[in-house]
N, CA, C and O atoms as a DFTB+ gen file, in Angstrom:
664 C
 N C O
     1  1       4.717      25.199      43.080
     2  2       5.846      24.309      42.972
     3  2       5.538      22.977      43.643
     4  3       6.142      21.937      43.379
     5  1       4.516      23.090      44.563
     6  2       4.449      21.463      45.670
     7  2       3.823      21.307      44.747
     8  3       4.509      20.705      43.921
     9  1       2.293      21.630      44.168
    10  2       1.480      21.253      43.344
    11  2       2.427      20.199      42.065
    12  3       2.400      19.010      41.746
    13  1       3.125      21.297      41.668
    14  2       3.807      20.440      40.337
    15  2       4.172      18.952      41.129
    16  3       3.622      17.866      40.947
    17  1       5.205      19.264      41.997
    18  2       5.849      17.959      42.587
    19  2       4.718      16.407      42.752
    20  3       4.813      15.204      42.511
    21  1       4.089      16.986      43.088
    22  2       3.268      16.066      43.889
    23  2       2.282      15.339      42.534
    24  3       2.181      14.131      42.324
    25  1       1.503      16.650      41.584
    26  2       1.257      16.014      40.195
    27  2       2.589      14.835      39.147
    28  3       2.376      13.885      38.393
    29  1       3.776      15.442      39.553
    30  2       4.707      14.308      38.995
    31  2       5.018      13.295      39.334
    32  3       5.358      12.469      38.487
    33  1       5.019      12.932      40.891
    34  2       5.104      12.179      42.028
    35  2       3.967      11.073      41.388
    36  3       4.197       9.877      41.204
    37  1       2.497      11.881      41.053
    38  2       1.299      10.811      41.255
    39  2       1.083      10.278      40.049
    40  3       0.360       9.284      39.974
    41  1       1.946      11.104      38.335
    42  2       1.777       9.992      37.364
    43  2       2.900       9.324      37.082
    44  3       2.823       8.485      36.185
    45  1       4.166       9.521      37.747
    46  2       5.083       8.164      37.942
    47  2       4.321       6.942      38.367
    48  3       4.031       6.003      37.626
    49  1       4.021       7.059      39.666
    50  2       3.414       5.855      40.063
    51  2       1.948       5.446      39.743
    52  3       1.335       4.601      40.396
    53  1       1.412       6.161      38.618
    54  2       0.290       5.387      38.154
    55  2       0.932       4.627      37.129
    56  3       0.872       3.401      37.030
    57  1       1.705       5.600      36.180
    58  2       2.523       4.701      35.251
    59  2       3.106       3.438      35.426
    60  3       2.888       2.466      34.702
    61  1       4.062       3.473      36.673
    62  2       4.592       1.521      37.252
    63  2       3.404       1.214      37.598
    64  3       3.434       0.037      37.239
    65  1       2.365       1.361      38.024
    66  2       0.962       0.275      38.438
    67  2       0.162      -0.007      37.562
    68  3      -0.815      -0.737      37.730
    69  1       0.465       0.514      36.568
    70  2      -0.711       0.351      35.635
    71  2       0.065      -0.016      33.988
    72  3      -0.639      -0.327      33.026
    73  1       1.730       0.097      33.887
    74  2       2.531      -0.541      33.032
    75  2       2.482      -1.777      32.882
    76  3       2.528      -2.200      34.037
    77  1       2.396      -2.934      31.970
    78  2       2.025      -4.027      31.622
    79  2       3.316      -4.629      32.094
    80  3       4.330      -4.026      31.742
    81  1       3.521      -6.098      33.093
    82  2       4.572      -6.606      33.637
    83  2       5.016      -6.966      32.102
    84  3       4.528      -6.805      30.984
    85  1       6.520      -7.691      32.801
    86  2       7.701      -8.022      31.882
    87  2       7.202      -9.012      31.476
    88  3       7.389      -9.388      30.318
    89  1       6.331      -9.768      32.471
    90  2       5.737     -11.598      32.200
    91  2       4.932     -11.368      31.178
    92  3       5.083     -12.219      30.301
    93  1       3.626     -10.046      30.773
    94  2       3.153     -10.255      29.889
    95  2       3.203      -9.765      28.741
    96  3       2.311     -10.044      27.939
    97  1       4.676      -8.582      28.246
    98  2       5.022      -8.231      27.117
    99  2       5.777     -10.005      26.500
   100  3       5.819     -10.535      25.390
   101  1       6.296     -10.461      27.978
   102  2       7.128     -11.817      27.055
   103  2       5.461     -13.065      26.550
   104  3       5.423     -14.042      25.803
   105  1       5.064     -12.822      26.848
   106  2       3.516     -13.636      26.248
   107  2       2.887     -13.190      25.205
   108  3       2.417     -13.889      24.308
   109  1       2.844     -11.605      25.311
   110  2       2.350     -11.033      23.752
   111  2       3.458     -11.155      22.553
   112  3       3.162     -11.266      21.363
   113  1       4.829     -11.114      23.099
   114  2       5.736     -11.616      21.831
   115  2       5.718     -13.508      21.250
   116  3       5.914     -13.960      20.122
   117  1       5.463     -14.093      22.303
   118  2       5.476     -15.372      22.262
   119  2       4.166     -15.858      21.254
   120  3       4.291     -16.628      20.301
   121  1       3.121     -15.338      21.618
   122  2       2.033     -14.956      20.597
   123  2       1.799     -14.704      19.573
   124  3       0.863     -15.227      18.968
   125  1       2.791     -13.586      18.933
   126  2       3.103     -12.727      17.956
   127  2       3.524     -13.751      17.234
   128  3       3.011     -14.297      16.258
   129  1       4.543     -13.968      17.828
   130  2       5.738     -15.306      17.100
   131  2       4.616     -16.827      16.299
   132  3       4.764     -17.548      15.312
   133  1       3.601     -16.715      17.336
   134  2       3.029     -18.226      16.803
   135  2       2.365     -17.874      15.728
   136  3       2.533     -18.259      14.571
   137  1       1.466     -16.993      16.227
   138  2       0.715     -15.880      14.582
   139  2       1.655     -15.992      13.091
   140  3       1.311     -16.453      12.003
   141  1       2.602     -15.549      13.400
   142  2       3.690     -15.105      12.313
   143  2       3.439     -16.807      11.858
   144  3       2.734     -17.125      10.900
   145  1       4.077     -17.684      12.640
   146  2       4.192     -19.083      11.715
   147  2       3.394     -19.613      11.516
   148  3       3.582     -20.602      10.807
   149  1       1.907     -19.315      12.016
   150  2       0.707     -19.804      11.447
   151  2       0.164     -19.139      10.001
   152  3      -0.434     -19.599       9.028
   153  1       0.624     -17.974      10.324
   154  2       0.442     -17.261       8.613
   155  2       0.990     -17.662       7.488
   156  3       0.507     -17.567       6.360
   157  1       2.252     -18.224       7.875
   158  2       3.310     -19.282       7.133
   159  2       2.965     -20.109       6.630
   160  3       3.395     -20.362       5.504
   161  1       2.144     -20.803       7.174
   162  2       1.621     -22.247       6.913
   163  2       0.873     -21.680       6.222
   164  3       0.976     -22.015       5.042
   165  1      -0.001     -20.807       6.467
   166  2      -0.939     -20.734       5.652
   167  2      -0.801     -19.898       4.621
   168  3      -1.837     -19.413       4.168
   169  1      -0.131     -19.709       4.305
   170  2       0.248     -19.007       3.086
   171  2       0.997     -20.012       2.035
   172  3       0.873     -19.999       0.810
   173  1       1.664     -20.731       2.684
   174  2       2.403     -22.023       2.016
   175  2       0.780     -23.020       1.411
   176  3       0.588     -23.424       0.264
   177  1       0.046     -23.148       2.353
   178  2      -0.943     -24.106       1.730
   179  2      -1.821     -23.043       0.741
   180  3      -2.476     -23.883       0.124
   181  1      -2.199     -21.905       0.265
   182  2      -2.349     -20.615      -0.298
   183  2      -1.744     -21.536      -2.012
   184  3      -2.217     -22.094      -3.002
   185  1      -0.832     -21.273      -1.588
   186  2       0.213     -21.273      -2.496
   187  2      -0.154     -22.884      -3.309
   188  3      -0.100     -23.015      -4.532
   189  1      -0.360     -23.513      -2.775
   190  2      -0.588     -25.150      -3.161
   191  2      -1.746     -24.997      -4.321
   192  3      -1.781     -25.267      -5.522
   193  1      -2.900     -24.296      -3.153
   194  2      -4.414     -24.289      -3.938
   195  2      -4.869     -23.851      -4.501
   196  3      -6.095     -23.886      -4.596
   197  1      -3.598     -22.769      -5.627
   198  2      -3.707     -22.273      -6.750
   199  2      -4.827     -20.519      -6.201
   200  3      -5.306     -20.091      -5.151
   201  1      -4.780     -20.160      -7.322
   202  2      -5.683     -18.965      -7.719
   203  2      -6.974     -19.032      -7.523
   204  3      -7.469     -18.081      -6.918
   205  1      -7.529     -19.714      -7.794
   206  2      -8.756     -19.815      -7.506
   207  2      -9.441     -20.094      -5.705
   208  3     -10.611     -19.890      -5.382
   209  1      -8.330     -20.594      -4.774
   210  2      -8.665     -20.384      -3.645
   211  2      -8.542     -18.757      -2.826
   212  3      -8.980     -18.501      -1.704
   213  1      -8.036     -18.088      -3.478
   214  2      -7.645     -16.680      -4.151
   215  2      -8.693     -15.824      -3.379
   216  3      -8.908     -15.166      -2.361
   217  1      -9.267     -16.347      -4.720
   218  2     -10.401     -15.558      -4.850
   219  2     -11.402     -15.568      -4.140
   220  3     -12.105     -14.594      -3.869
   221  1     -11.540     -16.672      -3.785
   222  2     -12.881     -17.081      -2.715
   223  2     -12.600     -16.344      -1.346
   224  3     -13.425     -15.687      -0.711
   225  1     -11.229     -16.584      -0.998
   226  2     -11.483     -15.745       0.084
   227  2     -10.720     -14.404       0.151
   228  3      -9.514     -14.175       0.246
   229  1     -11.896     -13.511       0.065
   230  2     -11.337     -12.066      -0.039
   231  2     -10.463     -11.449       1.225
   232  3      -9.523     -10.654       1.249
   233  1     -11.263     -12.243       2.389
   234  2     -10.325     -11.149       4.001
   235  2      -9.008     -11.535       3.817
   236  3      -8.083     -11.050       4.470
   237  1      -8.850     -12.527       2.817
   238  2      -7.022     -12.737       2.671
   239  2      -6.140     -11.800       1.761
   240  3      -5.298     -12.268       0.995
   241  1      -6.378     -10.475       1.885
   242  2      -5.664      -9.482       1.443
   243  2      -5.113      -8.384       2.136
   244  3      -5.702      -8.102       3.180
   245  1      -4.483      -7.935       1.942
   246  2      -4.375      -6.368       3.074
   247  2      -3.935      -5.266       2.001
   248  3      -3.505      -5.456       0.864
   249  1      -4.149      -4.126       2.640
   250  2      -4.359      -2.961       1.105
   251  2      -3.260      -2.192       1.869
   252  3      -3.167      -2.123       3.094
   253  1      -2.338      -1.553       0.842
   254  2      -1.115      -0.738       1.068
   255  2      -1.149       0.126       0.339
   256  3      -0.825      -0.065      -0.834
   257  1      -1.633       1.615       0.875
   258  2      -1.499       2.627       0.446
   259  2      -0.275       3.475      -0.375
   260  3       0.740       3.834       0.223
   261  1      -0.381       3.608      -1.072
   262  2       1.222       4.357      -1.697
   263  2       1.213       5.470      -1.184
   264  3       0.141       6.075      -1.205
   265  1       2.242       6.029      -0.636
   266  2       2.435       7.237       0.533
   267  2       1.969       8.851       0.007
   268  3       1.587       9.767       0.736
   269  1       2.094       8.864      -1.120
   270  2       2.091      10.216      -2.283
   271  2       1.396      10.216      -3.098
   272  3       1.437       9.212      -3.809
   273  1       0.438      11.246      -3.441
   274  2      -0.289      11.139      -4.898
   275  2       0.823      11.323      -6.096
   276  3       1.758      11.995      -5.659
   277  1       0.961      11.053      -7.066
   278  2       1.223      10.658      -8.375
   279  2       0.813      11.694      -9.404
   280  3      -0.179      11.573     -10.123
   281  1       1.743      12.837      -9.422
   282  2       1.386      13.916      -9.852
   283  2       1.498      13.706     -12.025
   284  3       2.573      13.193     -12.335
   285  1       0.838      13.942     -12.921
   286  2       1.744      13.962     -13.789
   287  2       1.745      14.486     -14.927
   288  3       0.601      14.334     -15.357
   289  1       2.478      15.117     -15.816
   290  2       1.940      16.106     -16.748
   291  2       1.463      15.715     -17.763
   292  3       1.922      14.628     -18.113
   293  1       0.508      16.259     -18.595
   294  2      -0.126      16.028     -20.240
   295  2       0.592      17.152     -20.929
   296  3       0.447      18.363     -20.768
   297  1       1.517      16.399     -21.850
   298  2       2.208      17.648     -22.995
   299  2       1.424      17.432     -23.803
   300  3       0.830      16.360     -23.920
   301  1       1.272      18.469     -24.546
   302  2       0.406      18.806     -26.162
   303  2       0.973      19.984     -26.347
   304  3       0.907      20.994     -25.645
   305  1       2.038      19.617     -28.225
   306  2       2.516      20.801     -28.654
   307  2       3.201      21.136     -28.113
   308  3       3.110      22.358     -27.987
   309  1       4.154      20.625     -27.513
   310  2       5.171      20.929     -26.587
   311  2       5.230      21.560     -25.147
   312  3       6.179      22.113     -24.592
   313  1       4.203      21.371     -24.783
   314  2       3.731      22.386     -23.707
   315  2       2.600      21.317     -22.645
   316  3       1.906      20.343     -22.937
   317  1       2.835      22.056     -21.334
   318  2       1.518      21.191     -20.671
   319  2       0.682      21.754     -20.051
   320  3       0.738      22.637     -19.195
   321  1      -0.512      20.950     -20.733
   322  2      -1.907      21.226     -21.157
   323  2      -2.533      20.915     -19.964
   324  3      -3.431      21.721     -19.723
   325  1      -2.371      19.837     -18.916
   326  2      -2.259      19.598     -17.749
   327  2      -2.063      18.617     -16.989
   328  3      -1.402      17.670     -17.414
   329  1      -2.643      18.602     -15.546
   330  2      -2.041      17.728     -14.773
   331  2      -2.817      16.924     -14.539
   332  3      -3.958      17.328     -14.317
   333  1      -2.649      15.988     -14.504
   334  2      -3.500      14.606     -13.574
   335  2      -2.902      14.341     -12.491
   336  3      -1.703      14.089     -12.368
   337  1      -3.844      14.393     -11.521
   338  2      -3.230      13.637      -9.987
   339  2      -3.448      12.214      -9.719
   340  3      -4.438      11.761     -10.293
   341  1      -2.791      11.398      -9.005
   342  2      -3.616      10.211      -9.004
   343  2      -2.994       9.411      -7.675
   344  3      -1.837       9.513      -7.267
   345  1      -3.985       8.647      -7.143
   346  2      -3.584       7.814      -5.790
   347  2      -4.257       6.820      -6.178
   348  3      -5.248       6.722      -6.902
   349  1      -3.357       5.768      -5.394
   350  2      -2.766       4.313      -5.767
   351  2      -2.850       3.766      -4.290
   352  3      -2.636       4.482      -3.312
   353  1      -3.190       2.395      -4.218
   354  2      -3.052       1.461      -3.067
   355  2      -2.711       0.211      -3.808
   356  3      -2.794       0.369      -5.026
   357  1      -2.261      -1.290      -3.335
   358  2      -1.965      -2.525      -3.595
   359  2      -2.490      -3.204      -2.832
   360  3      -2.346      -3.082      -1.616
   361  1      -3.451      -4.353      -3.576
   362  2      -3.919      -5.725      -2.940
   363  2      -2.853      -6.427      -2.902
   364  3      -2.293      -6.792      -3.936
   365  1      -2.301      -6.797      -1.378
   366  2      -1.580      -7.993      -1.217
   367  2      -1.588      -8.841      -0.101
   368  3      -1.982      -8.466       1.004
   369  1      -1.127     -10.082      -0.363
   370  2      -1.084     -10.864       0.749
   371  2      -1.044     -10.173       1.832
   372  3      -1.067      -8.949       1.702
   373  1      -0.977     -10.725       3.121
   374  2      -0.664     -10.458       4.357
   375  2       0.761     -10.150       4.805
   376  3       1.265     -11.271       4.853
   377  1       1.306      -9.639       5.011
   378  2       3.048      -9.704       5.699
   379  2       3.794      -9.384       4.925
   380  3       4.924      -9.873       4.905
   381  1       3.107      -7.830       3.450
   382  2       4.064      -7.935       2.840
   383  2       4.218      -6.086       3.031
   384  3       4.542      -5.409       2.056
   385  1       4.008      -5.609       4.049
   386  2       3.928      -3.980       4.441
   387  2       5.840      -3.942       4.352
   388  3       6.480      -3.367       3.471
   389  1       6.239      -4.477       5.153
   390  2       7.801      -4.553       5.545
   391  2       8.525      -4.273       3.682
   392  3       8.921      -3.146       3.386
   393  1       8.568      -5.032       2.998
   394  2       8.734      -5.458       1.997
   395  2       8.566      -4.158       1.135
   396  3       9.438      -3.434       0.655
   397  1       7.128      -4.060       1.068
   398  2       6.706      -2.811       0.061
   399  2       7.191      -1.541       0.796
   400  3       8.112      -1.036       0.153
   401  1       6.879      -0.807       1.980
   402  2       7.955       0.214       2.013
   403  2       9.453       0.129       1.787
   404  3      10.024       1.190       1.534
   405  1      10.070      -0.832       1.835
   406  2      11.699      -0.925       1.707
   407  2      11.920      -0.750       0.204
   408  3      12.957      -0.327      -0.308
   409  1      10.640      -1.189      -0.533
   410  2      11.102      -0.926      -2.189
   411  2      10.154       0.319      -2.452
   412  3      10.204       0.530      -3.664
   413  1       9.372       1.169      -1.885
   414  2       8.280       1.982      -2.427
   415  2       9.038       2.882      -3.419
   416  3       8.670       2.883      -4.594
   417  1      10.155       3.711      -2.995
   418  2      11.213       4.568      -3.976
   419  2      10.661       3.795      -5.398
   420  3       9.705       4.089      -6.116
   421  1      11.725       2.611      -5.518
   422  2      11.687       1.909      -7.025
   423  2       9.979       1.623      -7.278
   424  3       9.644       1.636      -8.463
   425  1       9.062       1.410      -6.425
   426  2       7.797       1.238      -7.120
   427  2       7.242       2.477      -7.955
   428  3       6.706       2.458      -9.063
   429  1       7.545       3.670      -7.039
   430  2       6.872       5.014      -7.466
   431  2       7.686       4.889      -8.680
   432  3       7.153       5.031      -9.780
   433  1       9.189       4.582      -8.539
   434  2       9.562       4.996     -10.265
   435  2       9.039       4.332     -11.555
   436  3       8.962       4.785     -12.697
   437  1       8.725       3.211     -11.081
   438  2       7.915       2.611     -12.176
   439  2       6.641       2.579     -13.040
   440  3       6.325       2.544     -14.229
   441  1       5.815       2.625     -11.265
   442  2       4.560       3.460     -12.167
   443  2       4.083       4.822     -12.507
   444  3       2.992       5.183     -12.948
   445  1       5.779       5.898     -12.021
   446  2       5.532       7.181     -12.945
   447  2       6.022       6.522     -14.362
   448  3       5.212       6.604     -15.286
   449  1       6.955       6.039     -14.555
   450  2       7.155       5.623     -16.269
   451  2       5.861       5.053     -16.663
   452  3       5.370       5.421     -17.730
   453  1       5.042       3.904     -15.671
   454  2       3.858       3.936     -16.744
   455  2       2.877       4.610     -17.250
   456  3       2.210       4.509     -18.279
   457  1       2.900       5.479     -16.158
   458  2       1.868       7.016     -16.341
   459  2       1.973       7.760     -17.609
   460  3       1.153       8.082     -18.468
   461  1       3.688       7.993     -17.403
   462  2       4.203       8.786     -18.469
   463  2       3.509       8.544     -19.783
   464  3       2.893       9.263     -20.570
   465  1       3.892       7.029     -19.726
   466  2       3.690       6.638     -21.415
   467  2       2.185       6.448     -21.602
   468  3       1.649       6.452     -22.710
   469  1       1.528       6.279     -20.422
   470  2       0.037       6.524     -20.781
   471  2       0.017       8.081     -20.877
   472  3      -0.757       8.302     -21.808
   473  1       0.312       8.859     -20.562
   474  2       0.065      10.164     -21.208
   475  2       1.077      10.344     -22.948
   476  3       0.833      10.846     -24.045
   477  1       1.624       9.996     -22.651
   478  2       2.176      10.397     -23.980
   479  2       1.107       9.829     -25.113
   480  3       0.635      10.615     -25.935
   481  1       0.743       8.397     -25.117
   482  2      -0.340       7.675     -25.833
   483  2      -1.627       8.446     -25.851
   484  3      -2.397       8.110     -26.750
   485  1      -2.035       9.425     -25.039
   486  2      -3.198       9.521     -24.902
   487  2      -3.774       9.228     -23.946
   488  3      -4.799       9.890     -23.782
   489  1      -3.572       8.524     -23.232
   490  2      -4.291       8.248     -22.308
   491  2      -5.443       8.540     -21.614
   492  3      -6.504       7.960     -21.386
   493  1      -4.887       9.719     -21.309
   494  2      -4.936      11.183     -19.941
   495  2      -5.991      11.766     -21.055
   496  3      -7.039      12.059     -20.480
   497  1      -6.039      11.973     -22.168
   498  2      -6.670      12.914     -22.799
   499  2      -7.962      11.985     -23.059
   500  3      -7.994      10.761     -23.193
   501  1      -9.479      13.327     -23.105
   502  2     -11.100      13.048     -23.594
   503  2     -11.530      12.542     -22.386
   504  3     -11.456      13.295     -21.416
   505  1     -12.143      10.965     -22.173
   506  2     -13.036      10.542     -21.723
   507  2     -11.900       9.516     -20.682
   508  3     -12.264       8.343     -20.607
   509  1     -10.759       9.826     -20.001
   510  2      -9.750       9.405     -19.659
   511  2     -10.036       8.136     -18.345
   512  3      -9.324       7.169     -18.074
   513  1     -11.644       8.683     -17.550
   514  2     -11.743       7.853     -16.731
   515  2     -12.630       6.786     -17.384
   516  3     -13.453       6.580     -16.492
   517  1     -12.897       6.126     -18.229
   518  2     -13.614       5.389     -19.206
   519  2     -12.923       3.928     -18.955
   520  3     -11.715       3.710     -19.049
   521  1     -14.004       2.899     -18.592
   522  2     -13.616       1.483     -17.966
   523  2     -12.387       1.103     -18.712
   524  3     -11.477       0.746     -17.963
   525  1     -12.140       1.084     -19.849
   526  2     -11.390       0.252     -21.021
   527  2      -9.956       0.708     -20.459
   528  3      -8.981       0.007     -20.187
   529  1     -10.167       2.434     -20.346
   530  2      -8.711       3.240     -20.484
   531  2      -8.351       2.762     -19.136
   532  3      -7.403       1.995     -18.970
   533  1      -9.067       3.184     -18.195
   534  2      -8.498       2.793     -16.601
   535  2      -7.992       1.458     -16.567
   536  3      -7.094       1.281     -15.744
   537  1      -8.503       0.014     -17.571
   538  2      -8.093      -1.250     -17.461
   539  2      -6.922      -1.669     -17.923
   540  3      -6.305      -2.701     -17.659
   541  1      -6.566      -0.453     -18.907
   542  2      -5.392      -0.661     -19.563
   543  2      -4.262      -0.150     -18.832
   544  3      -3.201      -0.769     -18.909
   545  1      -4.350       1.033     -18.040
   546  2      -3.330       1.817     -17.005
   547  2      -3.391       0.539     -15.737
   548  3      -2.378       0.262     -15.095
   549  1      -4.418      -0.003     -15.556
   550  2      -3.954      -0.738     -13.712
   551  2      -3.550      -2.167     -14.527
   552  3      -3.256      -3.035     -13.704
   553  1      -3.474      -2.552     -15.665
   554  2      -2.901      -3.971     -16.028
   555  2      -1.194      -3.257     -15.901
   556  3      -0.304      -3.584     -15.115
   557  1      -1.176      -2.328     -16.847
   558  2       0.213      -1.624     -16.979
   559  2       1.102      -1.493     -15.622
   560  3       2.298      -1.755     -15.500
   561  1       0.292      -1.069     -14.743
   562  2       0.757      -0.660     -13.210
   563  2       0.972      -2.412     -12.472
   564  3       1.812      -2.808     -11.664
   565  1       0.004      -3.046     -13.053
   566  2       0.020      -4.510     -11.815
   567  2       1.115      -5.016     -12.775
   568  3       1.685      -5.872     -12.099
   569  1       1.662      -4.970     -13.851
   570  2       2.947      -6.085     -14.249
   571  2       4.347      -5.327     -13.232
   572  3       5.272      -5.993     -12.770
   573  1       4.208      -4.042     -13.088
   574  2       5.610      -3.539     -12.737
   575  2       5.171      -4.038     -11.434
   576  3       5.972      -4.873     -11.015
   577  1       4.301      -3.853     -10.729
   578  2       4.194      -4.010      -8.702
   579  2       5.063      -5.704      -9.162
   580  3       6.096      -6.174      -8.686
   581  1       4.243      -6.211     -10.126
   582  2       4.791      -7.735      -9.986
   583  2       5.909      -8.460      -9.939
   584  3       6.291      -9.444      -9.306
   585  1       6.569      -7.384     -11.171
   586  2       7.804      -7.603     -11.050
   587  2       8.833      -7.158      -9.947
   588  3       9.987      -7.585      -9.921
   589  1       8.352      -6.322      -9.098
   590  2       8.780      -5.689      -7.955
   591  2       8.657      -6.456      -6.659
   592  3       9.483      -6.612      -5.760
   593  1       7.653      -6.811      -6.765
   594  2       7.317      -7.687      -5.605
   595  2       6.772      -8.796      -5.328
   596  3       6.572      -9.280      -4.214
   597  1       6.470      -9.304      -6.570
   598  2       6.290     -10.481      -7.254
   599  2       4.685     -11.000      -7.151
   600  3       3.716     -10.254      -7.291
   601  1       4.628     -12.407      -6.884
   602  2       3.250     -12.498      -6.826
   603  2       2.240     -12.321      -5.767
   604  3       1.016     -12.428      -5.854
   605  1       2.758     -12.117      -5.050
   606  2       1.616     -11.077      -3.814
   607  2       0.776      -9.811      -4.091
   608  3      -0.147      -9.190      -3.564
   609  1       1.338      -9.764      -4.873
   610  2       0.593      -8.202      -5.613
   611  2      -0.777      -8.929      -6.128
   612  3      -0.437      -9.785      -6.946
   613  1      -2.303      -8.915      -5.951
   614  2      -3.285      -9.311      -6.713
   615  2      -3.984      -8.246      -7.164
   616  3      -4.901      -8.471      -7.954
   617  1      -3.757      -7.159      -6.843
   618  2      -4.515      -5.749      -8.112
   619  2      -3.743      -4.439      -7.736
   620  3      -3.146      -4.248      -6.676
   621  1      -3.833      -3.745      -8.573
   622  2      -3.161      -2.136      -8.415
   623  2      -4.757      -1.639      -8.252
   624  3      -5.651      -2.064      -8.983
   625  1      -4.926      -0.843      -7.365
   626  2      -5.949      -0.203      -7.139
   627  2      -6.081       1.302      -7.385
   628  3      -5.173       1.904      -6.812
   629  1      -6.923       2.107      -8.056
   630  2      -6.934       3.422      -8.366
   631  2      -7.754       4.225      -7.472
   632  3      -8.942       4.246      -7.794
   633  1      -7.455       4.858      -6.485
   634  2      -8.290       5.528      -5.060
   635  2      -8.834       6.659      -5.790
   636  3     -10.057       6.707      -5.913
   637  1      -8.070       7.634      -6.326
   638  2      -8.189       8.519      -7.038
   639  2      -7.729       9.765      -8.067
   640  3      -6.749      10.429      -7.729
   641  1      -8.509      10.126      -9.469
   642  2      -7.649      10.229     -10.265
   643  2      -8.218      11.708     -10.789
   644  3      -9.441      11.794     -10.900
   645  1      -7.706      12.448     -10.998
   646  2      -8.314      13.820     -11.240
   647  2      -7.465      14.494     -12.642
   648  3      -6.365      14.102     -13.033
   649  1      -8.123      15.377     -13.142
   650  2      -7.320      15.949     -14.302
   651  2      -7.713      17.995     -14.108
   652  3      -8.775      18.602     -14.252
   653  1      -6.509      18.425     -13.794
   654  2      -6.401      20.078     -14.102
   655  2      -6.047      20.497     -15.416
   656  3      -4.881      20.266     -15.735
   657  1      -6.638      20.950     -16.093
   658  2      -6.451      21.800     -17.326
   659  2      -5.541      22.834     -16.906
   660  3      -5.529      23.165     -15.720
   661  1      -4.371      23.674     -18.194
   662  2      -3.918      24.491     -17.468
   663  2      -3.682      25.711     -18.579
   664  3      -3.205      26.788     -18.221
């Protein structure tokens, strides 16, 4: 029982000696704050220098994982023939994490409808991971992110895509 006491006693007070003062959480927010409006600016001048400044510089993206794989069925003959799984991330600007989880619900619903109708078309079926077919599913997927979240979205990314026969 002293043992305990005395172990609780000694990481209280490492904790207050070694807790970061009040002076320098108010400096790391003050910081934070200048960051934030320097990203501003620079995203505003982004915005000026068109697409093509875009591109040149790649570290100006940040990748947002979609939380869930993307389960989805292949009917044939009324019946399903099987499943494809699939995981998804988004190239976007910087500062737009806040944003995309608050809408992720309505994103997932969108690009299960585009899934859908790529399976219904065919898609999903033969040689399914084939450059052409995959180009036609992430154009399909990048108009809805776009319309969702507009132009910050610069690619729908495909992490990974699998097919179960069943």
């Amino acid at each position: 029982m002293v043992f305990l006491l005395i172990g609780l006693a000694g990481g209280i007070g490492a904790g207050m000696i070694l807790a970061p003062s009040a002076e320098t959480k108010e400096g790391a927010k003050e910081k934070k704050a200048e960051t934030k409006a320097d990203k501003s600016k620079d995203k505003s001048a982004k915005s000026k220098s068109g697409k093509a400044g875009k591109k040149e510089k790649q570290g100006e993206f940040e990748y947002l994982k979609i939380t869930k794989q993307f389960v989805i069925p292949v009917v044939d003959a009324d019946r399903i023939s099987a499943l494809v799984t699939m995981s998804l991330s988004l190239e976007v600007t910087p500062g737009m994490t806040e944003a995309f989880y608050a809408i992720e619900p309505k994103l997932r619903d969108g690009f299960l409808q585009v899934m859908f109708d790529h399976a219904n078309t065919g898609g999903f079926d033969g040689a399914f991971t084939e450059s052409d077919n995959l180009k036609v599913l992430r154009q399909a997927l990048w108009e809805v992110a776009r319309k969702d979240l507009g132009d910050d979205v610069s690619q729908v990314l495909i992490m990974s895509v699998s097919r179960q026969d069943t």
